[in-house]
One Martini backbone bead per residue (centre of mass of N, CA, C, O) as a GRO file, in nm:
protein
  403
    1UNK     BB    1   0.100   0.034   0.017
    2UNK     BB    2   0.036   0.398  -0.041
    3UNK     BB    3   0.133   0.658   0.172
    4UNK     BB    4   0.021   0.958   0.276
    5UNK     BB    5   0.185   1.170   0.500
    6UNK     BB    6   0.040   1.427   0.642
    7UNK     BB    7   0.203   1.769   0.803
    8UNK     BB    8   0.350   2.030   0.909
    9UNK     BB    9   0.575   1.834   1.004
   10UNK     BB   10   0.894   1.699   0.891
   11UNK     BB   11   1.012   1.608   1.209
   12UNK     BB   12   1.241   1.555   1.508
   13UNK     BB   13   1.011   1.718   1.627
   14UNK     BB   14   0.895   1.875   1.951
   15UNK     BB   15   0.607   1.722   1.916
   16UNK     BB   16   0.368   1.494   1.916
   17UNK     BB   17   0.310   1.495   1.644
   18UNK     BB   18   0.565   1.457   1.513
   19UNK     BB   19   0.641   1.177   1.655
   20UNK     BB   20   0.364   1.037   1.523
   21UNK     BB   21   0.475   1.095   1.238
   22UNK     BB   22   0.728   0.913   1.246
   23UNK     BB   23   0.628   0.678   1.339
   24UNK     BB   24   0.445   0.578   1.166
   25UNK     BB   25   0.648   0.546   0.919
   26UNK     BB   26   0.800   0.330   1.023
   27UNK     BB   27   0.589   0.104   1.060
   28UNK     BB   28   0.520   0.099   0.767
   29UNK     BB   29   0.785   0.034   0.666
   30UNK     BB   30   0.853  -0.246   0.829
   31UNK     BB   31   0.553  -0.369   0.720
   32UNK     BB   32   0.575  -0.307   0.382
   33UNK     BB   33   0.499   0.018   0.322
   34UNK     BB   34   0.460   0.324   0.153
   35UNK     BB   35   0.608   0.636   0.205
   36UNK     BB   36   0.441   0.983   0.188
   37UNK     BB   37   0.582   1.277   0.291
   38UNK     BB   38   0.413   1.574   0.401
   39UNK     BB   39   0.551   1.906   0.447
   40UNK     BB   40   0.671   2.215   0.517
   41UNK     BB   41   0.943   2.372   0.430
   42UNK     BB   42   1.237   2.264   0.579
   43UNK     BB   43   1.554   2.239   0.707
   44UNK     BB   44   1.475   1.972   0.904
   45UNK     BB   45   1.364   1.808   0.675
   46UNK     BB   46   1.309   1.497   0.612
   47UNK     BB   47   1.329   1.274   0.418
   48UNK     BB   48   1.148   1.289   0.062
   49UNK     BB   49   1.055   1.232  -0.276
   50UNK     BB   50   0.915   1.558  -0.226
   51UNK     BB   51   1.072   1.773  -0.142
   52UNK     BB   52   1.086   2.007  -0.374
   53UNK     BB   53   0.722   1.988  -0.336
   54UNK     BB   54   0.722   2.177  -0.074
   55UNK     BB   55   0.583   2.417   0.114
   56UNK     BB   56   0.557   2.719   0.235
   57UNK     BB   57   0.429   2.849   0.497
   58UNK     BB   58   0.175   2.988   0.586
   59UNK     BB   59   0.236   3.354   0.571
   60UNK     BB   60   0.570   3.354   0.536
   61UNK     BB   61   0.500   3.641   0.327
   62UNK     BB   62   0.407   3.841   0.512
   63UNK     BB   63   0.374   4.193   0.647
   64UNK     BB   64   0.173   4.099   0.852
   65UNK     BB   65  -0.040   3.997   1.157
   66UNK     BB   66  -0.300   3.936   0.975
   67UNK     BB   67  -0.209   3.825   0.679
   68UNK     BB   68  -0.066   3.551   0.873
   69UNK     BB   69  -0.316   3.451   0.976
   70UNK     BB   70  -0.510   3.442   0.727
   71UNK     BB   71  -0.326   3.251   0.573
   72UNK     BB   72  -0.393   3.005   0.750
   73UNK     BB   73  -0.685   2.917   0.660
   74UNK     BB   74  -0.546   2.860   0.386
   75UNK     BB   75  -0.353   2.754   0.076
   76UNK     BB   76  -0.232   2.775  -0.271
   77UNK     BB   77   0.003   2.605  -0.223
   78UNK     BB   78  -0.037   2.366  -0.063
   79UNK     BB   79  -0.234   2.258  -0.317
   80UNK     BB   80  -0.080   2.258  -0.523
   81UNK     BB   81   0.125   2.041  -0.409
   82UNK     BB   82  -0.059   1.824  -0.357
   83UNK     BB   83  -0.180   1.743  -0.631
   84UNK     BB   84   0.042   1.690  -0.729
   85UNK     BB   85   0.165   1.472  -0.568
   86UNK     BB   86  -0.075   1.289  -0.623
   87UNK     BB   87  -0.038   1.253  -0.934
   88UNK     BB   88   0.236   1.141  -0.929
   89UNK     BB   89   0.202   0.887  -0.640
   90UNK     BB   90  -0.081   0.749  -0.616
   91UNK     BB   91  -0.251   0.700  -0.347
   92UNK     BB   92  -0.435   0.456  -0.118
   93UNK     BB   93  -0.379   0.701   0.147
   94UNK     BB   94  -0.439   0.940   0.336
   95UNK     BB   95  -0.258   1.056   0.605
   96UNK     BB   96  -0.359   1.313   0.883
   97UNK     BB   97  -0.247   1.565   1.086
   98UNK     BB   98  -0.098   1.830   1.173
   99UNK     BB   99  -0.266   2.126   0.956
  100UNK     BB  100  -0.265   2.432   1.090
  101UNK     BB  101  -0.167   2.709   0.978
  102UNK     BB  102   0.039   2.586   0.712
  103UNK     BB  103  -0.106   2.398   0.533
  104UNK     BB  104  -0.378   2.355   0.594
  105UNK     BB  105  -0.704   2.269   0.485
  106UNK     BB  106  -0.640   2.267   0.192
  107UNK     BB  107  -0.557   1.974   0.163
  108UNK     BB  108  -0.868   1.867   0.218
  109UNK     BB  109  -0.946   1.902  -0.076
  110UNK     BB  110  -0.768   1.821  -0.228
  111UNK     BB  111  -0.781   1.491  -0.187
  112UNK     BB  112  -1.083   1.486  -0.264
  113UNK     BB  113  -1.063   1.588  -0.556
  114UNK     BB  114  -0.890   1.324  -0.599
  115UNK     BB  115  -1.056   1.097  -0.407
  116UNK     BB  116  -0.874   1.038  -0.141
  117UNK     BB  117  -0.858   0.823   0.094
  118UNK     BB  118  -0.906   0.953   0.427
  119UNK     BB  119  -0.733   1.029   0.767
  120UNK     BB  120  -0.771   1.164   1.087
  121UNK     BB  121  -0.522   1.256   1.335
  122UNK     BB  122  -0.643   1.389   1.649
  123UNK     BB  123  -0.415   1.635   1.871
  124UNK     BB  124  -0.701   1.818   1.907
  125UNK     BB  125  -0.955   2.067   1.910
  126UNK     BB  126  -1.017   2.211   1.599
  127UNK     BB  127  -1.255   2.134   1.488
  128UNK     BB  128  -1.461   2.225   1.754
  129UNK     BB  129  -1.186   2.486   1.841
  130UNK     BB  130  -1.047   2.752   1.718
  131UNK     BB  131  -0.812   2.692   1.964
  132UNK     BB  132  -0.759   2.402   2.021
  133UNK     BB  133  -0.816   2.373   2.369
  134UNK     BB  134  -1.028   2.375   2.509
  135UNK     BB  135  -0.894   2.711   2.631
  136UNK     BB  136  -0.971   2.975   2.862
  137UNK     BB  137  -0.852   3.186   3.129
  138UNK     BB  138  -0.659   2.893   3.248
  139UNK     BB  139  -0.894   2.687   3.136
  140UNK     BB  140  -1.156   2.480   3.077
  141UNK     BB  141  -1.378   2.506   2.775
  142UNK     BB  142  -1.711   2.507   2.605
  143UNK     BB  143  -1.816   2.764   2.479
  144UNK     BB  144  -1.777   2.668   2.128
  145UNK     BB  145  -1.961   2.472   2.182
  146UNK     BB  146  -2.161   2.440   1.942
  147UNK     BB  147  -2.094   2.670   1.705
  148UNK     BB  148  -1.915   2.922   1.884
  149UNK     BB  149  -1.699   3.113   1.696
  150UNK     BB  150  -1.721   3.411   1.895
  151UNK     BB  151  -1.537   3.307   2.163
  152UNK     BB  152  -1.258   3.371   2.044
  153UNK     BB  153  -1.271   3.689   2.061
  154UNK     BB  154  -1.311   3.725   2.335
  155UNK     BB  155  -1.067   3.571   2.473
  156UNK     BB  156  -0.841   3.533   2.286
  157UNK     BB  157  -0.693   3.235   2.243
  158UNK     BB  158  -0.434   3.300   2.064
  159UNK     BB  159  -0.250   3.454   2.226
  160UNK     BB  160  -0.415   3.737   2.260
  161UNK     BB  161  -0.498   3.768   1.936
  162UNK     BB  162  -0.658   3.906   1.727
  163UNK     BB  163  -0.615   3.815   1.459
  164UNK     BB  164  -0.598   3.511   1.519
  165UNK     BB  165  -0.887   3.495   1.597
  166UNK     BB  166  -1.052   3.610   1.372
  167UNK     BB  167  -0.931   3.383   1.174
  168UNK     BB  168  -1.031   3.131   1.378
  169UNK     BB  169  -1.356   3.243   1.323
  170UNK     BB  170  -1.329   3.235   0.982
  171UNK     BB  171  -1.246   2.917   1.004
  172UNK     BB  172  -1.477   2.747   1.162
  173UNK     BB  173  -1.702   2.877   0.993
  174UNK     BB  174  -1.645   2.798   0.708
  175UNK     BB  175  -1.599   2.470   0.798
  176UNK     BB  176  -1.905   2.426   0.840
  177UNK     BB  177  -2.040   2.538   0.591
  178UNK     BB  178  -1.836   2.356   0.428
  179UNK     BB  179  -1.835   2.049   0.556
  180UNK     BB  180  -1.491   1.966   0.564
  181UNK     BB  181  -1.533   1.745   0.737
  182UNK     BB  182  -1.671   1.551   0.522
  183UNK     BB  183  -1.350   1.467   0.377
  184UNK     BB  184  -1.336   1.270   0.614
  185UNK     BB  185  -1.360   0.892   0.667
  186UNK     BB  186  -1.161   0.916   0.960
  187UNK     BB  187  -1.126   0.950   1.282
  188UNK     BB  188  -0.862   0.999   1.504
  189UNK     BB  189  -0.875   0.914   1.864
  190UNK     BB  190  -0.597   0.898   2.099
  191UNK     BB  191  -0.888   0.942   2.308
  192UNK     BB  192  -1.175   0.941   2.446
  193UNK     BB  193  -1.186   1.239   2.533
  194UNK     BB  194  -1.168   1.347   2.261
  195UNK     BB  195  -1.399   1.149   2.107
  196UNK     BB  196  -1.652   1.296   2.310
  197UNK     BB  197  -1.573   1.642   2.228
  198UNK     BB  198  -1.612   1.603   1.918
  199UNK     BB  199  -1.912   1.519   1.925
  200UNK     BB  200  -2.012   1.733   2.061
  201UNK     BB  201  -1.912   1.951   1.820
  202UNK     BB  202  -1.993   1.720   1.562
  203UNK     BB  203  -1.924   1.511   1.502
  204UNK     BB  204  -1.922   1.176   1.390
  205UNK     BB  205  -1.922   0.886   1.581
  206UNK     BB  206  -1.892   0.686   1.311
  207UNK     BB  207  -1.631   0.857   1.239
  208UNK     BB  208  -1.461   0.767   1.561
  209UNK     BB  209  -1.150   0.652   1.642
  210UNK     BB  210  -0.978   0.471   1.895
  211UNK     BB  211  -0.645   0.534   1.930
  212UNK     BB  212  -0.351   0.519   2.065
  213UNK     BB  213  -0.066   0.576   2.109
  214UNK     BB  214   0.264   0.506   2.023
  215UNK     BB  215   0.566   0.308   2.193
  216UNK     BB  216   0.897   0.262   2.231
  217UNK     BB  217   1.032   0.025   2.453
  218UNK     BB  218   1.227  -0.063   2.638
  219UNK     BB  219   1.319  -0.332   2.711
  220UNK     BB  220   1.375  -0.223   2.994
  221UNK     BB  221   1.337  -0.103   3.288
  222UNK     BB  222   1.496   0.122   3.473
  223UNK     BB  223   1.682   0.070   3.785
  224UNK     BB  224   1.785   0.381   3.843
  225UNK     BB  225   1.846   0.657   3.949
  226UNK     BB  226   2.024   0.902   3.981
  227UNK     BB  227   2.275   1.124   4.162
  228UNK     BB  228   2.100   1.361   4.199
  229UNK     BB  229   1.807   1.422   4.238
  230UNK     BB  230   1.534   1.439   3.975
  231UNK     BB  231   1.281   1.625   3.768
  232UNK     BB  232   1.088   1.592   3.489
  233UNK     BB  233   1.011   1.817   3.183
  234UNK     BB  234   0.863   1.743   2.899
  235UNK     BB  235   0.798   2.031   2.689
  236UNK     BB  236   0.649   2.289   2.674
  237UNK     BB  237   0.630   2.646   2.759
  238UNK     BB  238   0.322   2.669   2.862
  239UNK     BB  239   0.035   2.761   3.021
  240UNK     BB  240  -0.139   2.504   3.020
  241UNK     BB  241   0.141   2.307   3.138
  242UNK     BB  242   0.196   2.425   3.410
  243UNK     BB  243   0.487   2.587   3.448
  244UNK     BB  244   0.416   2.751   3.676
  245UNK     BB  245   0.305   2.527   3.893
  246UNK     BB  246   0.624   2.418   3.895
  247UNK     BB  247   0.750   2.626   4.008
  248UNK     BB  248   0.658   2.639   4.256
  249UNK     BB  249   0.681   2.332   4.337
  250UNK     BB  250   0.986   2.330   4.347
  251UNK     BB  251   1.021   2.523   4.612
  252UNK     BB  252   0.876   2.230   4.751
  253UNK     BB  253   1.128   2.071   4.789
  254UNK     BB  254   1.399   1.914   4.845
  255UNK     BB  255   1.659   1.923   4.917
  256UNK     BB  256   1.854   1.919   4.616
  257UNK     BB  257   1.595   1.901   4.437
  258UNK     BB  258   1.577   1.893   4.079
  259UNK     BB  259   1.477   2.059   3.766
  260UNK     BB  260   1.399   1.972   3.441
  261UNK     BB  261   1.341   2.149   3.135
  262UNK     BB  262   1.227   2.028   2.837
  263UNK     BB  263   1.246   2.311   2.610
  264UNK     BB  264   1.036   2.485   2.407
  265UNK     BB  265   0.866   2.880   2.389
  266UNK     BB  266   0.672   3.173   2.509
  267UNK     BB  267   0.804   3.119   2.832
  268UNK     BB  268   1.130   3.105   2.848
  269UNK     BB  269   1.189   3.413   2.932
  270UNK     BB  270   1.032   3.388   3.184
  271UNK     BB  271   1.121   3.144   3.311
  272UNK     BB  272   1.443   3.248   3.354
  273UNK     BB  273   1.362   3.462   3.504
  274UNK     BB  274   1.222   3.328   3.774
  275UNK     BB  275   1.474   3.141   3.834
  276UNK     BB  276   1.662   3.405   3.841
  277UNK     BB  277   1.514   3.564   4.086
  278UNK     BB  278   1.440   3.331   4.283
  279UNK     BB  279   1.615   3.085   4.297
  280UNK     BB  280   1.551   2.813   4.189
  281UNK     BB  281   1.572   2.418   4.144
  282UNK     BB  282   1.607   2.505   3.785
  283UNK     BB  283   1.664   2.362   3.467
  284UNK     BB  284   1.732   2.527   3.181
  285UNK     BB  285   1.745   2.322   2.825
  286UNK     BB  286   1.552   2.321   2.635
  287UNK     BB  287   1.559   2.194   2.352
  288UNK     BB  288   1.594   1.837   2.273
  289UNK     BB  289   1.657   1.532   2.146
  290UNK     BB  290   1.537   1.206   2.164
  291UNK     BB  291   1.810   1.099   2.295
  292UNK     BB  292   1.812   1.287   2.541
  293UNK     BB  293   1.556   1.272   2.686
  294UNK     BB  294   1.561   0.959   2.729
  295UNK     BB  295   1.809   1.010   2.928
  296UNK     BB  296   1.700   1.147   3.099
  297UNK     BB  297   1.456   0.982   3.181
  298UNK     BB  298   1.622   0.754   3.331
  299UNK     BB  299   1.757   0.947   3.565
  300UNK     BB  300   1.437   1.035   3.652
  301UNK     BB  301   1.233   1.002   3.913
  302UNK     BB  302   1.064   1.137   3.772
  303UNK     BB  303   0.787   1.275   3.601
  304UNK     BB  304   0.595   1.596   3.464
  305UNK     BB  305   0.249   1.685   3.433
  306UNK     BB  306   0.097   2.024   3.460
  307UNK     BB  307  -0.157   2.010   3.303
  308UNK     BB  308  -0.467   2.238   3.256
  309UNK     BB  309  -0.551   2.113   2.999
  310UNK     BB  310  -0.670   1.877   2.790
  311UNK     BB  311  -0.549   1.650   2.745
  312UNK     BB  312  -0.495   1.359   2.511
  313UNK     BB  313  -0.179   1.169   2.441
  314UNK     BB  314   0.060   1.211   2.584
  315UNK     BB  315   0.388   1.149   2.533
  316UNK     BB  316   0.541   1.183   2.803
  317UNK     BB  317   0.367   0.960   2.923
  318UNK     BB  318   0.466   0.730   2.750
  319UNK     BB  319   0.820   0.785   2.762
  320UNK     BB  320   0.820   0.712   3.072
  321UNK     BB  321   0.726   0.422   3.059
  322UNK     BB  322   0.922   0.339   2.838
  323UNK     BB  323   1.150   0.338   3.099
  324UNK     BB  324   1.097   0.323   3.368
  325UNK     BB  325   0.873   0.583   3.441
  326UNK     BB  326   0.716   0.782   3.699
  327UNK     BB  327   0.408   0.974   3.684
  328UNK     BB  328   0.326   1.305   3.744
  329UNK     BB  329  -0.030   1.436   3.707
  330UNK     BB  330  -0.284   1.530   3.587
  331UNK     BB  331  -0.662   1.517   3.621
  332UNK     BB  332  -0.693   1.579   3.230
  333UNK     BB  333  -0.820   1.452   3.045
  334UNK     BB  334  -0.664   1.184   2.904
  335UNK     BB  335  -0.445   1.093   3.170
  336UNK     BB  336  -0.638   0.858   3.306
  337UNK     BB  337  -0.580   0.649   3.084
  338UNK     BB  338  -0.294   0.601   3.171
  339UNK     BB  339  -0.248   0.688   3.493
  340UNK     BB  340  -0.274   0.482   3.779
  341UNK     BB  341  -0.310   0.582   4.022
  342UNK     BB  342  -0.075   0.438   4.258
  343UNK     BB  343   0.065   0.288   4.040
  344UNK     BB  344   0.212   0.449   3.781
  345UNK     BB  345   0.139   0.681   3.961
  346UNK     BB  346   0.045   1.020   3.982
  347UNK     BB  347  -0.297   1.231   4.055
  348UNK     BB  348  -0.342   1.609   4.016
  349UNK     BB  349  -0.480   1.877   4.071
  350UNK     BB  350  -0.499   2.147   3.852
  351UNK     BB  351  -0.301   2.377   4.023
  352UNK     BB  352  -0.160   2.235   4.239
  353UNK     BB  353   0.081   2.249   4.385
  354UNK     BB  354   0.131   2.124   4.676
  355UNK     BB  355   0.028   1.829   4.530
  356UNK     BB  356   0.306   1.800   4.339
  357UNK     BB  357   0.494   1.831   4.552
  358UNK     BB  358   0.372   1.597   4.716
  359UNK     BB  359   0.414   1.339   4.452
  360UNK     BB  360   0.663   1.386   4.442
  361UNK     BB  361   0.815   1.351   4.712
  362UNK     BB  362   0.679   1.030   4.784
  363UNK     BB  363   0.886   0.932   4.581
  364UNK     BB  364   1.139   1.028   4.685
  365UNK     BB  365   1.069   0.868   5.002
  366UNK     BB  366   1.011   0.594   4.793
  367UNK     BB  367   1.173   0.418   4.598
  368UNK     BB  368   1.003   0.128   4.622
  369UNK     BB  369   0.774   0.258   4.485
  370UNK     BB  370   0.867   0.419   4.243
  371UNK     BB  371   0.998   0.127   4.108
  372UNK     BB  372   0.684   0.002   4.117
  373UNK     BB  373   0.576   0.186   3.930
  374UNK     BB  374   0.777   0.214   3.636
  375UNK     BB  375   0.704  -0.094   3.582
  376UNK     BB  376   0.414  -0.049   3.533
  377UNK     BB  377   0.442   0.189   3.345
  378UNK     BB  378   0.574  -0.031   3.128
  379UNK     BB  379   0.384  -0.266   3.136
  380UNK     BB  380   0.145  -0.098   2.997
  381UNK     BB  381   0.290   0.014   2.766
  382UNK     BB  382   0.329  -0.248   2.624
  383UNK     BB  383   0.015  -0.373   2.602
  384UNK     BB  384  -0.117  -0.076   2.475
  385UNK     BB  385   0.137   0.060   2.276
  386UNK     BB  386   0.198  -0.118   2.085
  387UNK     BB  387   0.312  -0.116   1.749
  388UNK     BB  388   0.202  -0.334   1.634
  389UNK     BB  389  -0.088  -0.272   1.666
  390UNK     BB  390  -0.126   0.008   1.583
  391UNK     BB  391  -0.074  -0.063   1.297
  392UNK     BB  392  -0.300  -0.278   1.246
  393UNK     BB  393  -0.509  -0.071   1.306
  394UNK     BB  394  -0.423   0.127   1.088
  395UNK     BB  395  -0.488  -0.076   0.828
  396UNK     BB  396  -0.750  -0.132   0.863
  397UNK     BB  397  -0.867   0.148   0.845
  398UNK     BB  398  -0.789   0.193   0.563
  399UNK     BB  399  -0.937  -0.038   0.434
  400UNK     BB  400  -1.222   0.090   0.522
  401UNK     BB  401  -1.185   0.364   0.341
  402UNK     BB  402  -1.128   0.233   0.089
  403UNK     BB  403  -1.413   0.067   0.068
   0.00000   0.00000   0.00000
């Protein structure tokens, strides 16, 4: 079979939607299916047969920062662009990831005027809450369900732009308008609660389809962390991310425990303000390659995810579990499907220090208890996200839509 596979980043990271576009890759070509993957032209651009037929990202040459917004609603070169590719390498099948505001809804409308039989994987609640996170004013939101697109400009969902805001109710309305989502053959739903949430929204319950993001386990759950103790924080610098809260929580562990945060966002700038600041017990380490990620990861005490908004199917909890480390996370959005609280991890509730930190506390003063998490939660991970399971029902899904 020969599968296109569409997404705005084809590179290695640093976001959970471009680590499963590269791995269901990877799976399908171990399977024996060719693929071709399709994303927006960047330096990292990973090797792909149509490099050279990739577009610029959309808005990337406006000059306002309206122009900028505006332009990401549509592309008219992403559009052009991927039919050509669909005409030159005739895929039987097309799997679409995070597609928003860089190549833009624009692709679906490609696909189906090609007839090409299309499955999109849902990273976010974008079909259904032009803000992308049923999440506003720091808090999970459902004002926007089901079609009140002109809530995201009272709150100014987009990280407070106008113009973003704008745009992104004016892209809403009409894909509500114009059916876009009708051009969708199946959608996947890496878990229970963003399936019930984009339903609720309005997509249609019968081509909504749960599967759970897939990771690759170590052979064995690491044996011990490192000393002096650490806890890691991979993901996002951002406020949704709760990593305000993660800052407070630091303040409150015990002498000698340091935080490592991976990553960067739009808070990057704030959190090393704070950090040195207050002299808190925080490293910030910036981005990292997957294979830096994985090593501080068996290194750590915990892992921890202080997430506000619903999380979908965070690959941070699942790529600590393939390593044999305890998560500690909010009890929001579908991270209960993951973490059995008290068996493989811990979890407290969304902005509250003081339990963030007492259940990382708890882990670092039980070694025996936090190591009998970690295999829990590796071996959980071994049974739930097996890549070869994940691939055969993904290959299900695309023979159903052929047919």
């Amino acid at each position: 079979m020969r599968v296109l596979l569409v997404g705005n980043h084809w590179t290695d990271g640093p976001g959970g939607a471009e680590t499963v576009l590269v791995l269901t890759a990877d799976l399908l070509r171990r399977a024996g299916h060719e693929v071709v993957p399709f994303a927006v032209a960047e330096e990292r651009t990973l090797p792909t047969p149509v490099r050279d037929r990739l577009p610029a990202a959309a808005g990337s040459r406006a000059r306002t920062r309206f122009g900028e917004a505006w332009a990401g609603t549509w592309s008219p070169r992403a559009y052009r662009a991927l039919a050509a590719v669909v005409d030159e390498v005739r895929p039987d099948v097309a799997h679409v990831h995070h597609v928003f505001e860089r190549l833009t809804t624009s692709v679906l409308d490609a696909l189906r005027r090609r007839g090409v039989p299309t499955v999109m994987t849902l990273h976010d609640y974008k079909p259904v809450c032009p803000g992308y996170r049923l999440f506003a004013e720091g808090a999970p939101c459902t004002g926007c369900l089901p079609g009140r697109h002109l809530e995201v400009l009272r709150h100014r969902c987009l990280e407070g732009s106008r113009w973003r805001s704008v745009a992104a109710a004016a892209d809403s309305w009409a894909a509500r308008a114009r059916g876009l989502y009708d051009r969708v053959d199946a959608f996947v739903a890496p878990s229970a609660f963003l399936r019930d949430r984009v339903v609720d929204g309005g997509l249609p319950a019968a081509r909504v389809h749960v599967l759970t993001n897939p990771v690759v386990a170590a052979d064995e759950p690491r044996r011990a962390p490192a000393e002096p103790p650490y806890v890691l924080y991979a993901g996002r610098l951002v406020a949704e991310k709760g990593v305000g809260t993660l800052l407070d929580a630091a303040a409150r562990l015990p002498a000698g425990v340091r935080v490592r945060l991976l990553g960067s966002g739009r808070l990057e700038g704030q959190v090393r303000a704070r950090v040195a600041a207050e002299a808190l017990p925080v490293d910030v380490l910036g981005a990292q390659p997957p294979d830096v990620v994985r090593r501080e990861l068996r290194g750590a005490a915990a892992a921890v995810l202080p997430a506000l908004w619903w999380e979908n199917c965070p690959m941070a909890v699942l790529e600590a579990g393939a390593q044999g480390v305890p998560v500690v996370a909010s009890a929001v959005g579908g991270i209960p499907e993951l973490v059995e609280d008290g068996v493989t991890g811990r979890l407290v509730p969304p902005g509250d220090a003081p339990a963030l930190a007492a259940a990382v506390t708890g882990l670092l003063d039980r070694p025996d208890v936090a190591a009998a998490a970690g295999r829990a939660a590796w071996a959980r991970v071994r049974e739930r996200h097996d890549p070869a399971d994940h691939v055969r029902a993904l290959l299900d899904r695309y023979a159903a839509v052929r047919g």
